[in-house]
PDB file with SEQRES, HELIX, SHEET and CRYST1 records, atoms N, CA, C and O in Angstrom:
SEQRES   1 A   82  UNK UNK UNK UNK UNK UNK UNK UNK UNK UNK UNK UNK UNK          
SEQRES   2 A   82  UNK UNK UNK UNK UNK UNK UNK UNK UNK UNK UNK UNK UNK          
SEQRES   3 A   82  UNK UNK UNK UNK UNK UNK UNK UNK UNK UNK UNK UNK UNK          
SEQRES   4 A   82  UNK UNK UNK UNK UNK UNK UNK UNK UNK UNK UNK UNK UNK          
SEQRES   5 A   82  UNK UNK UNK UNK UNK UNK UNK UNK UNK UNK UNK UNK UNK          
SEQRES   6 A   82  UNK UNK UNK UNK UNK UNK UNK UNK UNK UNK UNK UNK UNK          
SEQRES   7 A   82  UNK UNK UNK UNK                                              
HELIX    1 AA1 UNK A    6  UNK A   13  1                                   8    
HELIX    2 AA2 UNK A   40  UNK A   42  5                                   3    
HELIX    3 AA3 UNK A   48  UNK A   53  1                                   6    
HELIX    4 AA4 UNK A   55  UNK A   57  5                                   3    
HELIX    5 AA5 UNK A   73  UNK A   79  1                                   7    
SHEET    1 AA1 2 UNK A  26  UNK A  28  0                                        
SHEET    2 AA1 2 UNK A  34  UNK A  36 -1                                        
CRYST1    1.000    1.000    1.000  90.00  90.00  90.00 P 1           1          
ATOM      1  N   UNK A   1     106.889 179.279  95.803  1.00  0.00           N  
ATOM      2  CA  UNK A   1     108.227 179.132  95.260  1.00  0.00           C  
ATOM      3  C   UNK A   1     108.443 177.666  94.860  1.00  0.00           C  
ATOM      4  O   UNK A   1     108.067 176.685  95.501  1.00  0.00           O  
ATOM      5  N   UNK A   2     109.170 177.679  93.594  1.00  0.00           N  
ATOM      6  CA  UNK A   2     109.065 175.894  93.084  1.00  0.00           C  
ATOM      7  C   UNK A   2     110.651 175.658  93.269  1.00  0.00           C  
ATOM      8  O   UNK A   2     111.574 176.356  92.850  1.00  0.00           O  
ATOM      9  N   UNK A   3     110.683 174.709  93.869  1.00  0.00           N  
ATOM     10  CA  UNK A   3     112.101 174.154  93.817  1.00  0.00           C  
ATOM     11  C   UNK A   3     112.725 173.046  93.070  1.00  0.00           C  
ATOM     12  O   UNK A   3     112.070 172.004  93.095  1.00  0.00           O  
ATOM     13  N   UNK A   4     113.718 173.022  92.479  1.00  0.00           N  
ATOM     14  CA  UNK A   4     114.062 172.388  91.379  1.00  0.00           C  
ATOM     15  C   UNK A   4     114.830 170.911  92.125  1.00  0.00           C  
ATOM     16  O   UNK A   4     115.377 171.093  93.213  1.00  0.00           O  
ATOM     17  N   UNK A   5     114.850 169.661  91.598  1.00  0.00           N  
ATOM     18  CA  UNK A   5     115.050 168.342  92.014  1.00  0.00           C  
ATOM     19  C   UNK A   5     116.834 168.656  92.357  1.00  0.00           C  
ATOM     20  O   UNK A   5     117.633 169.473  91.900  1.00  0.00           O  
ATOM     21  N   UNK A   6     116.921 167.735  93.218  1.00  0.00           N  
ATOM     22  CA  UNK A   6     118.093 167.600  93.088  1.00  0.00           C  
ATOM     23  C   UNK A   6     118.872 166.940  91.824  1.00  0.00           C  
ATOM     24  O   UNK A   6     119.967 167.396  91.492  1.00  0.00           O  
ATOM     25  N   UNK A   7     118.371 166.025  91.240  1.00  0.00           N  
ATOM     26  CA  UNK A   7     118.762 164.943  90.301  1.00  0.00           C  
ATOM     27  C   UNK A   7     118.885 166.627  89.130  1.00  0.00           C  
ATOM     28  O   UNK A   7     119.843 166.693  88.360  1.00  0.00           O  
ATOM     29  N   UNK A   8     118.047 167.575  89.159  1.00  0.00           N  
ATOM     30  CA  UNK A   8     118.161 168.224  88.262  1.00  0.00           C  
ATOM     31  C   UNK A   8     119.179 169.296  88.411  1.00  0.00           C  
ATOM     32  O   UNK A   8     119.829 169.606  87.413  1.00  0.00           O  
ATOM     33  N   UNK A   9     119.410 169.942  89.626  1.00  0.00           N  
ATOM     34  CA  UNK A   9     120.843 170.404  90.154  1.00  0.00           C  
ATOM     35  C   UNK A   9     122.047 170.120  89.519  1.00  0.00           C  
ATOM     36  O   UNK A   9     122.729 170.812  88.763  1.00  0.00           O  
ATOM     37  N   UNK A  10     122.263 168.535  90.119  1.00  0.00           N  
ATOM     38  CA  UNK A  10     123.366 167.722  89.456  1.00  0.00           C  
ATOM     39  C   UNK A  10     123.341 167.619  88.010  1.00  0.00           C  
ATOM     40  O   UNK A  10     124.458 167.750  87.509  1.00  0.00           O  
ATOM     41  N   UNK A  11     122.527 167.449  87.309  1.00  0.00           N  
ATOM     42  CA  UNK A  11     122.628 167.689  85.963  1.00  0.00           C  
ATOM     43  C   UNK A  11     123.372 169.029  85.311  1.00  0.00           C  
ATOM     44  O   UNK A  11     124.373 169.166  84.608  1.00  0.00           O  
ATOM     45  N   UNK A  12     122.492 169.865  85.831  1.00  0.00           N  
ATOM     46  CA  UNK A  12     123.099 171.218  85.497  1.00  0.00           C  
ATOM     47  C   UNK A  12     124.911 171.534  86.413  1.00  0.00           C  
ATOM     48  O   UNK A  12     125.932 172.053  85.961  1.00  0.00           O  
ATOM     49  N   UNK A  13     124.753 171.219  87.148  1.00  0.00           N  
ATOM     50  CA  UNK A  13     126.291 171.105  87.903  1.00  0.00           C  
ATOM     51  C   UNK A  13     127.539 170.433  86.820  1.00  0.00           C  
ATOM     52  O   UNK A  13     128.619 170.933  86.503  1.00  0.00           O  
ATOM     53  N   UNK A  14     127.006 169.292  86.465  1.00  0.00           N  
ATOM     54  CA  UNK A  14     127.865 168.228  85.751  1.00  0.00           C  
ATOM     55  C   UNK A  14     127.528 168.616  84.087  1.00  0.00           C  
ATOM     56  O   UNK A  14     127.655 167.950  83.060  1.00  0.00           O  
ATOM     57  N   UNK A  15     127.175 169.625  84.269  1.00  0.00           N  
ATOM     58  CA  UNK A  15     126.961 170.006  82.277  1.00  0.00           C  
ATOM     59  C   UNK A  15     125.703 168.985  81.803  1.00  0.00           C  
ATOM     60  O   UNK A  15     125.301 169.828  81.001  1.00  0.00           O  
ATOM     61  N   UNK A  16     125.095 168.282  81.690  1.00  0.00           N  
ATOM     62  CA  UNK A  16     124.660 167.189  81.693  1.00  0.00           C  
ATOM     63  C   UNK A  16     123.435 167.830  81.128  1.00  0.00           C  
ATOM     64  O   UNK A  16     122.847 168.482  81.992  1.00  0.00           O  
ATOM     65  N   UNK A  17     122.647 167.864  79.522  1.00  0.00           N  
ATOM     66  CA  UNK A  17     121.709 168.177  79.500  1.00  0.00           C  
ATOM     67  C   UNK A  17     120.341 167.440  79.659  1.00  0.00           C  
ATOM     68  O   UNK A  17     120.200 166.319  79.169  1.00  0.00           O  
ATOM     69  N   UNK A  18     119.460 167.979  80.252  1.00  0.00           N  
ATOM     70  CA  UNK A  18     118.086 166.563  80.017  1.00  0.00           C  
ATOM     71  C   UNK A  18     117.453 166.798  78.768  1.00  0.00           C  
ATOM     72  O   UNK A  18     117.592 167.783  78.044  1.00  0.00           O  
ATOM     73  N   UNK A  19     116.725 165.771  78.583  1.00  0.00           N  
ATOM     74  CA  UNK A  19     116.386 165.153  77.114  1.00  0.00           C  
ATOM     75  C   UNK A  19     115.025 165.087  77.604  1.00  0.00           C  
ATOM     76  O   UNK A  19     114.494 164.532  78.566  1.00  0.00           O  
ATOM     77  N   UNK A  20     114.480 166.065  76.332  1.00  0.00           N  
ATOM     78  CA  UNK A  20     112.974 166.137  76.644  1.00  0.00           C  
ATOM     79  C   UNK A  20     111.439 165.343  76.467  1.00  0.00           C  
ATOM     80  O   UNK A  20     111.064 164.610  75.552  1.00  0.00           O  
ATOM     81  N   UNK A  21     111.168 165.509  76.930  1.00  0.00           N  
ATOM     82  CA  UNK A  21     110.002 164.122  77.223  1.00  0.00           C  
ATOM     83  C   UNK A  21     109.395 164.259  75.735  1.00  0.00           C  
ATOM     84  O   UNK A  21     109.075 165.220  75.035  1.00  0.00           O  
ATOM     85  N   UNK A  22     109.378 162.322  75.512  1.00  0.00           N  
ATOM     86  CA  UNK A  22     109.341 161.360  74.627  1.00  0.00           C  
ATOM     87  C   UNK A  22     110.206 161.816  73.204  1.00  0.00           C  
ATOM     88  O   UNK A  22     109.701 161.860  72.082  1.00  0.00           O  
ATOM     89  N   UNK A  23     111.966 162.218  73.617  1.00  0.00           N  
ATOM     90  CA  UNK A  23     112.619 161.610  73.135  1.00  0.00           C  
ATOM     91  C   UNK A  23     113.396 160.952  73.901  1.00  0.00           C  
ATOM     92  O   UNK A  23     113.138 160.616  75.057  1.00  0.00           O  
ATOM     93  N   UNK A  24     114.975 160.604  72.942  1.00  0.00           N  
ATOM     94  CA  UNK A  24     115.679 159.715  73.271  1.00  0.00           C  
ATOM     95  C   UNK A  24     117.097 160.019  73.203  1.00  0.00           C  
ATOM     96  O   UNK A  24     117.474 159.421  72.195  1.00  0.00           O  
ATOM     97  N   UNK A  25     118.053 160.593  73.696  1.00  0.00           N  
ATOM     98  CA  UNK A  25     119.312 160.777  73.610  1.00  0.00           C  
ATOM     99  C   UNK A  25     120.296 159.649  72.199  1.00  0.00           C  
ATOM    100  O   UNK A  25     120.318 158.437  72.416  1.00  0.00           O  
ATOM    101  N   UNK A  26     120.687 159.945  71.482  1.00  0.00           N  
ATOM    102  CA  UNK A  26     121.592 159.180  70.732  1.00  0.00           C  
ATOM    103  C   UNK A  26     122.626 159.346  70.548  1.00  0.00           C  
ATOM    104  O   UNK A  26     122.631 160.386  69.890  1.00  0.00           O  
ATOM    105  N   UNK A  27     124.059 158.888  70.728  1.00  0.00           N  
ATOM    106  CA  UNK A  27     125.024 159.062  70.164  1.00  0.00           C  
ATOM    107  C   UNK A  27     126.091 158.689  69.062  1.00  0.00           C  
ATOM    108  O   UNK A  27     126.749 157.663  69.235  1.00  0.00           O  
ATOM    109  N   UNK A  28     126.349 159.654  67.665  1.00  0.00           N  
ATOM    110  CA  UNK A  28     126.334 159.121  66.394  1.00  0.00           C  
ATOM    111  C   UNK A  28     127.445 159.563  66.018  1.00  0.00           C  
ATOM    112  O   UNK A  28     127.725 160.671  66.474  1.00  0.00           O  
ATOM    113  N   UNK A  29     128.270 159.042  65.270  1.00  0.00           N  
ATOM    114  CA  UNK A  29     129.860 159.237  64.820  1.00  0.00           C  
ATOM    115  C   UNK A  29     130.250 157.769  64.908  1.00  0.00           C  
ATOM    116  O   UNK A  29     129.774 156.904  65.643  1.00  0.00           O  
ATOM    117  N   UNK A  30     131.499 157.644  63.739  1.00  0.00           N  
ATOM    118  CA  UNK A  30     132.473 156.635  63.958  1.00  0.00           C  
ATOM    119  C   UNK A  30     133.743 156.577  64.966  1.00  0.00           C  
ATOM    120  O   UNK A  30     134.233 155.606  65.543  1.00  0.00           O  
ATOM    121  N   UNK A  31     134.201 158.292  64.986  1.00  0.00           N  
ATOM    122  CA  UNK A  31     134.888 158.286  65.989  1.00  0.00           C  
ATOM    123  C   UNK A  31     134.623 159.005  67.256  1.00  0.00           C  
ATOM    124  O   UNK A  31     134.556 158.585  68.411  1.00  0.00           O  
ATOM    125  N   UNK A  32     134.427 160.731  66.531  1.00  0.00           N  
ATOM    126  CA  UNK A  32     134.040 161.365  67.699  1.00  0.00           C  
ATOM    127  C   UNK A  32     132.453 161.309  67.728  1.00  0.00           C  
ATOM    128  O   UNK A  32     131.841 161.043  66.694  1.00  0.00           O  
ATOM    129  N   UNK A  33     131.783 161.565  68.941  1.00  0.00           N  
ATOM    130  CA  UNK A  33     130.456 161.328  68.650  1.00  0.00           C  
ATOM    131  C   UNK A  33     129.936 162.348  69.119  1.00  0.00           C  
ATOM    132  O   UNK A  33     130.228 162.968  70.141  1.00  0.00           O  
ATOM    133  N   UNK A  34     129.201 162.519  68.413  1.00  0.00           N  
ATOM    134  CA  UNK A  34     127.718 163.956  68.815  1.00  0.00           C  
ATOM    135  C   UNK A  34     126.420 163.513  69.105  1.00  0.00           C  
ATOM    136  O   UNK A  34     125.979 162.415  68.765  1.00  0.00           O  
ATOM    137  N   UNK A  35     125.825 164.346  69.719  1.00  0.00           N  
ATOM    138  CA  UNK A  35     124.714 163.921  70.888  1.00  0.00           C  
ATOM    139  C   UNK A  35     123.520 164.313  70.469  1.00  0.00           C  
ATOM    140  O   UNK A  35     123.316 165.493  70.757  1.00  0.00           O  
ATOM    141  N   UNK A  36     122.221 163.546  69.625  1.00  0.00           N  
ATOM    142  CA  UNK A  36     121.011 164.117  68.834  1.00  0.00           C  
ATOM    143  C   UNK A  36     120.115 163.511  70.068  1.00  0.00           C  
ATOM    144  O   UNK A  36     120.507 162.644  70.849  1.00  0.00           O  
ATOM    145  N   UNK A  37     119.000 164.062  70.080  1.00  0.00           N  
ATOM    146  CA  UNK A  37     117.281 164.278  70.282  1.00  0.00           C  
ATOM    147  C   UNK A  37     116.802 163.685  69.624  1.00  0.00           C  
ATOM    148  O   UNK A  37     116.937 164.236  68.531  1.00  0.00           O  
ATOM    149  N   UNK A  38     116.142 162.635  69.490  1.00  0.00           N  
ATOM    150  CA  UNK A  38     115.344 162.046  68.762  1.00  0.00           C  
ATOM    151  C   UNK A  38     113.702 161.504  68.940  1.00  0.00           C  
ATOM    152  O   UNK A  38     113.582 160.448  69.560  1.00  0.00           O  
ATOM    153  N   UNK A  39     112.675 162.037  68.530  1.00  0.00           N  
ATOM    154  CA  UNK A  39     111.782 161.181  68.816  1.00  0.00           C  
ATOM    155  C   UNK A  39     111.539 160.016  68.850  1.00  0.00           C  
ATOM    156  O   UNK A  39     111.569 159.369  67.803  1.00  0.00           O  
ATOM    157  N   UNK A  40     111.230 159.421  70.061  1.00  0.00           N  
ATOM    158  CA  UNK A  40     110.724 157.968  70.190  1.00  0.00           C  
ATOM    159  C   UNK A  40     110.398 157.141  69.045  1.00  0.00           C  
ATOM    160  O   UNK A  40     110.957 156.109  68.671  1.00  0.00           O  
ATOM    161  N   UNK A  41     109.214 157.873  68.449  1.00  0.00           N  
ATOM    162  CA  UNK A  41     108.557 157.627  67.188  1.00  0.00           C  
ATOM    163  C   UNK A  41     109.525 157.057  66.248  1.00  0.00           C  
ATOM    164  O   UNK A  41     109.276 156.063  65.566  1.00  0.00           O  
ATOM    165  N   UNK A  42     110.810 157.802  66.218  1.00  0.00           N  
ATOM    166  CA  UNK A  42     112.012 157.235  64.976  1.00  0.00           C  
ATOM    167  C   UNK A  42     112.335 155.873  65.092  1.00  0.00           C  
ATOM    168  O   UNK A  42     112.728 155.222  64.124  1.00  0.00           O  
ATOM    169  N   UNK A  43     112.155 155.276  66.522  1.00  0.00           N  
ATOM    170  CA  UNK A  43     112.259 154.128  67.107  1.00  0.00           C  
ATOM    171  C   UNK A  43     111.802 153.130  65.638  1.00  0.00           C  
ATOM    172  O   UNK A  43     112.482 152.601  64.759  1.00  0.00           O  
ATOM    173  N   UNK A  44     110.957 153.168  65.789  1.00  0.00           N  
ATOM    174  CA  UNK A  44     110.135 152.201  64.608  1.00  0.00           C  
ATOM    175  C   UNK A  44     110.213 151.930  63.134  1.00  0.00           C  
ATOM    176  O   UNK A  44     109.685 151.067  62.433  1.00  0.00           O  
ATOM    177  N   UNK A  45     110.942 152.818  62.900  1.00  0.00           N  
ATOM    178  CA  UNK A  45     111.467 153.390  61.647  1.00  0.00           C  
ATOM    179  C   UNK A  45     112.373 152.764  60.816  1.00  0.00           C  
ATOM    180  O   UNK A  45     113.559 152.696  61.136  1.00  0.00           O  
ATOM    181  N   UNK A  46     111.790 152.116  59.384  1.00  0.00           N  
ATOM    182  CA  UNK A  46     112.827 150.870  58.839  1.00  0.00           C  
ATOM    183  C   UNK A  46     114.004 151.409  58.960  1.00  0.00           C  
ATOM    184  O   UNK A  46     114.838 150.625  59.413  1.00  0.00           O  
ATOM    185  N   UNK A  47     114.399 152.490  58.718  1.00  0.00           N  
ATOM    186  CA  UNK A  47     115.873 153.046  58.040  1.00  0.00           C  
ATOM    187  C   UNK A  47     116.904 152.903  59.898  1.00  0.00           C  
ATOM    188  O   UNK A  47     118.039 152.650  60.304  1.00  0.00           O  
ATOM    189  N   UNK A  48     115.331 153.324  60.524  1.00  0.00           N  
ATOM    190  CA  UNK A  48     116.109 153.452  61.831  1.00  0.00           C  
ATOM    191  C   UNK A  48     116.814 152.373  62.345  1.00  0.00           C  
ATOM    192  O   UNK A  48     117.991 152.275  62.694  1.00  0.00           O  
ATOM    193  N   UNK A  49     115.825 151.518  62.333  1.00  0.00           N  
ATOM    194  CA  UNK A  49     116.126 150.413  62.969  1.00  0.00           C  
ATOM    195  C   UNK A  49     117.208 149.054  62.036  1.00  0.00           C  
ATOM    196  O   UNK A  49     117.333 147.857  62.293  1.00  0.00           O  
ATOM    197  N   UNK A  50     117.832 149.905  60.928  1.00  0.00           N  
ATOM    198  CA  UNK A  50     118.626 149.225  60.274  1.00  0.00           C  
ATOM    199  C   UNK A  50     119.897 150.022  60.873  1.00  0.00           C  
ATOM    200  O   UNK A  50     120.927 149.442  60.529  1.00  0.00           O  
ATOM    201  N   UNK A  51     120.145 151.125  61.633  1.00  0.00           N  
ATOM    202  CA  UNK A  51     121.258 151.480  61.845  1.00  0.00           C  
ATOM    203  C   UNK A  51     120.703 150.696  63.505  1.00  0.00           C  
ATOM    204  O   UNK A  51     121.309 149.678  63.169  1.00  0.00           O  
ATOM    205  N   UNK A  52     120.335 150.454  64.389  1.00  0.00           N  
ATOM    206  CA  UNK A  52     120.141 150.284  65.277  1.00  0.00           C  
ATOM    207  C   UNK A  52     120.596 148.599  65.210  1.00  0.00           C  
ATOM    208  O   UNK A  52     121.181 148.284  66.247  1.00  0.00           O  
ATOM    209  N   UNK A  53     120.445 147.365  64.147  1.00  0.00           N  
ATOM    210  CA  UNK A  53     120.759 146.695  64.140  1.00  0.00           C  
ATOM    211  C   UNK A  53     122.223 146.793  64.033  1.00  0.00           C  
ATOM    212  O   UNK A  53     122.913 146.125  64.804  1.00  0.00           O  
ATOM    213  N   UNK A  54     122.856 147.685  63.008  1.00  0.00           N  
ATOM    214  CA  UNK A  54     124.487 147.931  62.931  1.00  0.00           C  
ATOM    215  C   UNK A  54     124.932 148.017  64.447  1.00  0.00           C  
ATOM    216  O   UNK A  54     125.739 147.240  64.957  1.00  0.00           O  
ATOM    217  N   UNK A  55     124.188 149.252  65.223  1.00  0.00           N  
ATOM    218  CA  UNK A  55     124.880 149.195  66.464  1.00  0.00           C  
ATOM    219  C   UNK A  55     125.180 147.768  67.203  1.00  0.00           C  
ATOM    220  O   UNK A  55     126.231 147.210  67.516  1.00  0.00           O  
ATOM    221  N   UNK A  56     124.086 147.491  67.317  1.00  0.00           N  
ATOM    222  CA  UNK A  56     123.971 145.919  68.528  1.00  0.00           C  
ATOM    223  C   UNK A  56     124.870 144.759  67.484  1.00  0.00           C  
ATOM    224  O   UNK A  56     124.961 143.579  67.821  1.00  0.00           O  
ATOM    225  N   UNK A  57     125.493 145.282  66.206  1.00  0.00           N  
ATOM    226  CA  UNK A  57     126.847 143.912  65.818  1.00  0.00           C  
ATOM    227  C   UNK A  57     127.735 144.771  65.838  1.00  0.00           C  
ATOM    228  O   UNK A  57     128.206 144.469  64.741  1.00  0.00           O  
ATOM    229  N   UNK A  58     128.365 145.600  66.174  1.00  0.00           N  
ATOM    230  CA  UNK A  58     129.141 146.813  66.573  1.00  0.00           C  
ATOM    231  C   UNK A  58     129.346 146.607  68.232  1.00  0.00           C  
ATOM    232  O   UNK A  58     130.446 146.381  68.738  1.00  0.00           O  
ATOM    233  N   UNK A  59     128.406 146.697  68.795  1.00  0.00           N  
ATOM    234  CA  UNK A  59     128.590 146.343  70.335  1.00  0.00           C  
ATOM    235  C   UNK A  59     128.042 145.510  71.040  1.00  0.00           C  
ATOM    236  O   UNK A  59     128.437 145.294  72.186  1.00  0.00           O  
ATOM    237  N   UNK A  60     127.155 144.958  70.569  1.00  0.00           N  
ATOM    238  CA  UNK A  60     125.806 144.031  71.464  1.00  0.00           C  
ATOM    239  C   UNK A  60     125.327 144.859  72.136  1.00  0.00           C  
ATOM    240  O   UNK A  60     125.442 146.083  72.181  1.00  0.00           O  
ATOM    241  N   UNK A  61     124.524 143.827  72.912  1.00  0.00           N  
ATOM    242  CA  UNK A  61     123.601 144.903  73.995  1.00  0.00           C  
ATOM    243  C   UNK A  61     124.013 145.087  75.158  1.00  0.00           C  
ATOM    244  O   UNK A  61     123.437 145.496  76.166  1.00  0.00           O  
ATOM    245  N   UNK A  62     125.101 144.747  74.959  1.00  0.00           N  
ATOM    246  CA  UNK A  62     125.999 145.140  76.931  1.00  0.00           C  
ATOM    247  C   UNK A  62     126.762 146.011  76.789  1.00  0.00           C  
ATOM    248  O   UNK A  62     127.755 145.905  77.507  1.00  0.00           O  
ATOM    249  N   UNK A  63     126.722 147.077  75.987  1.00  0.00           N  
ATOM    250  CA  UNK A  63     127.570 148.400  75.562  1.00  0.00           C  
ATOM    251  C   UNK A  63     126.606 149.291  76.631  1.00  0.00           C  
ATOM    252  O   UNK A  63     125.395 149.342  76.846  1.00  0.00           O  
ATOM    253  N   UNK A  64     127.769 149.949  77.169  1.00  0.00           N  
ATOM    254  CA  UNK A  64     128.210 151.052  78.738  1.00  0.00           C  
ATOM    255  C   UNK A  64     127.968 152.105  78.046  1.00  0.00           C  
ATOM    256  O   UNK A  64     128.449 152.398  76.952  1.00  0.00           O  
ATOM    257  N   UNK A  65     126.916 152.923  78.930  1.00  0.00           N  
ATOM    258  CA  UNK A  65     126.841 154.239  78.312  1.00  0.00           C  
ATOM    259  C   UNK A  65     125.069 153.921  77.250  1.00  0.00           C  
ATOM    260  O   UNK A  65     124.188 153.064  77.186  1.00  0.00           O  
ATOM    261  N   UNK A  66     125.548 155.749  76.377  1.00  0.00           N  
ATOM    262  CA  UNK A  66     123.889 155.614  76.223  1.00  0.00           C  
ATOM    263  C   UNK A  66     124.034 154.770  74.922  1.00  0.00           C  
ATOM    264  O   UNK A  66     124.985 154.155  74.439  1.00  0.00           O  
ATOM    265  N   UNK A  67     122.600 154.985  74.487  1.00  0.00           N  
ATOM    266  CA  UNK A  67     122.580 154.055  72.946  1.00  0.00           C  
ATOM    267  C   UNK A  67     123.508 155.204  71.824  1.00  0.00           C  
ATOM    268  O   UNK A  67     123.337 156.410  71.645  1.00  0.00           O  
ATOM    269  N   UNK A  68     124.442 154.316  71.249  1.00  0.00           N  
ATOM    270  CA  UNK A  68     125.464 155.088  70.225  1.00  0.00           C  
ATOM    271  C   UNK A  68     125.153 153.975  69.147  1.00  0.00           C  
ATOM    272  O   UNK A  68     125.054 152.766  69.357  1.00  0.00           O  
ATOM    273  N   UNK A  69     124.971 154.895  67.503  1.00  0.00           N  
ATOM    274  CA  UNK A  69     125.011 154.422  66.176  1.00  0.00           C  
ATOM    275  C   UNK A  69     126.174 154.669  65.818  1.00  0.00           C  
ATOM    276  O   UNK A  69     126.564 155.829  65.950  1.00  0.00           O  
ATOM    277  N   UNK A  70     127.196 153.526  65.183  1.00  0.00           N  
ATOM    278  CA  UNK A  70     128.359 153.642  64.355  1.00  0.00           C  
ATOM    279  C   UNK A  70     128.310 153.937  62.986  1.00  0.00           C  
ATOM    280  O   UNK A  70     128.898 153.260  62.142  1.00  0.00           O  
ATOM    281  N   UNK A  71     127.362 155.316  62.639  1.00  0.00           N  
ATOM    282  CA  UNK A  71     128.208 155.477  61.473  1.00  0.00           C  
ATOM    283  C   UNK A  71     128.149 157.080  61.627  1.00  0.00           C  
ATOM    284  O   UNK A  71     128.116 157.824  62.607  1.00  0.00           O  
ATOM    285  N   UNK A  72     128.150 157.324  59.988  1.00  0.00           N  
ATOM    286  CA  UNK A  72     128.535 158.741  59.962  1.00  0.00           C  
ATOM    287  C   UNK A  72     127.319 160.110  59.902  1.00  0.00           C  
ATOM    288  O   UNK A  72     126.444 160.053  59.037  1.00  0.00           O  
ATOM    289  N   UNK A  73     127.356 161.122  60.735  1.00  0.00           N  
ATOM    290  CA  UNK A  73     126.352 162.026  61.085  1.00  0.00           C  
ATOM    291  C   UNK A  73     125.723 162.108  59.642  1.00  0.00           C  
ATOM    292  O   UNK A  73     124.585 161.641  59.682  1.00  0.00           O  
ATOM    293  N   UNK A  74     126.034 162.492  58.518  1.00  0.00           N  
ATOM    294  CA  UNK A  74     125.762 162.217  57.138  1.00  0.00           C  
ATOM    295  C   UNK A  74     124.604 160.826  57.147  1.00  0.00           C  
ATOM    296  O   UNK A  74     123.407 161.109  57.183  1.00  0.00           O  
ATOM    297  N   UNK A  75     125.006 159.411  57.115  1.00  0.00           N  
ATOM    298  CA  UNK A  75     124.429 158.981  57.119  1.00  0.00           C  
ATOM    299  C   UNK A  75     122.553 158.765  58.124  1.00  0.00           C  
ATOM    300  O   UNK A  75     121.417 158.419  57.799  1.00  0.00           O  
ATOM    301  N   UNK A  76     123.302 159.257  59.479  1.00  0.00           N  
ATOM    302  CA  UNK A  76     122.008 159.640  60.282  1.00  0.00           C  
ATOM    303  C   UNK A  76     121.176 160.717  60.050  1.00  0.00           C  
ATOM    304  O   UNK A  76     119.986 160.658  60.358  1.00  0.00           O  
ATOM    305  N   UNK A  77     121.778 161.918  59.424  1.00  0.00           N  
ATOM    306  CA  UNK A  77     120.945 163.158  59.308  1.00  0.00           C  
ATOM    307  C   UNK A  77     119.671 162.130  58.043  1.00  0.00           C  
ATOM    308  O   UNK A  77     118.467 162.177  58.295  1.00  0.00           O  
ATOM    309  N   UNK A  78     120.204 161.278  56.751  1.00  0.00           N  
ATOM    310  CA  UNK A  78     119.475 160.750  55.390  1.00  0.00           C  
ATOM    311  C   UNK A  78     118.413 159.781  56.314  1.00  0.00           C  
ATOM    312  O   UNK A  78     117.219 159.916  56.048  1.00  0.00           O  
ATOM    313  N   UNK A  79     118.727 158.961  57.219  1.00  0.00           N  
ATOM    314  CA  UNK A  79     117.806 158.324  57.937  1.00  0.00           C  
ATOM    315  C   UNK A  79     116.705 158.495  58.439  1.00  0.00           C  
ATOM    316  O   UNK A  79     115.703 157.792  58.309  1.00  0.00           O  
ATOM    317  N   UNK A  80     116.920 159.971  59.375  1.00  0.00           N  
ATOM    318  CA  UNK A  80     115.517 160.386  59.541  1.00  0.00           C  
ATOM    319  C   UNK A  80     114.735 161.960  59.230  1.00  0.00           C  
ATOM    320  O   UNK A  80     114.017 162.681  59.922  1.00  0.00           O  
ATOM    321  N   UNK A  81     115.437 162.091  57.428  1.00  0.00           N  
ATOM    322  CA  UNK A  81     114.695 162.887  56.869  1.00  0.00           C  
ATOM    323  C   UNK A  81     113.962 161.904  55.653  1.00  0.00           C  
ATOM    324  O   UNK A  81     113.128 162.349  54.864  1.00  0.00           O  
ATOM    325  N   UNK A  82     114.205 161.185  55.660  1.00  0.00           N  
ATOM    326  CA  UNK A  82     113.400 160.106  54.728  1.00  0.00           C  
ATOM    327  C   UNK A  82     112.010 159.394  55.308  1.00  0.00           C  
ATOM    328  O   UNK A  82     111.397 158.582  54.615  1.00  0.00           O  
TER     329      UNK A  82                                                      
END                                                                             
């Protein structure tokens, strides 16, 4: 019989989904924000890492919570289908 973590309990308790190995949780909107999967891999990615610079002059790097892009789901969906 396999027993499941506690850390993974609490997840499922608190709604809380896990994010599957080697991606990365993101959160994208100007106001309300929605919650993408992303491969690691996108990490590296000119287009990516030009919204990733927007974030960190948007918040710096002492922004609470997970990594969030300020702009619009529109603009993120063109980012990493290119």
């Amino acid at each position: 019989m396999r027993h499941r973590s506690i850390s993974s309990r609490i997840r499922d308790l608190l709604g809380m989904k896990s994010v599957p190995e080697g991606h990365i949780a993101v959160y994208v909107g100007e106001t309300s924000k929605s919650r993408f999967m992303i491969p690691i891999s996108y990490l590296n990615h000119p287009l990516f890492e030009g919204l990733l610079h927007l974030a960190e002059e948007e918040f710096g790097f002492d922004h609470p919570g997970g990594l969030t892009i300020p702009c619009s789901e529109s603009i993120f969906h063109q980012s990493y289908k290119n």
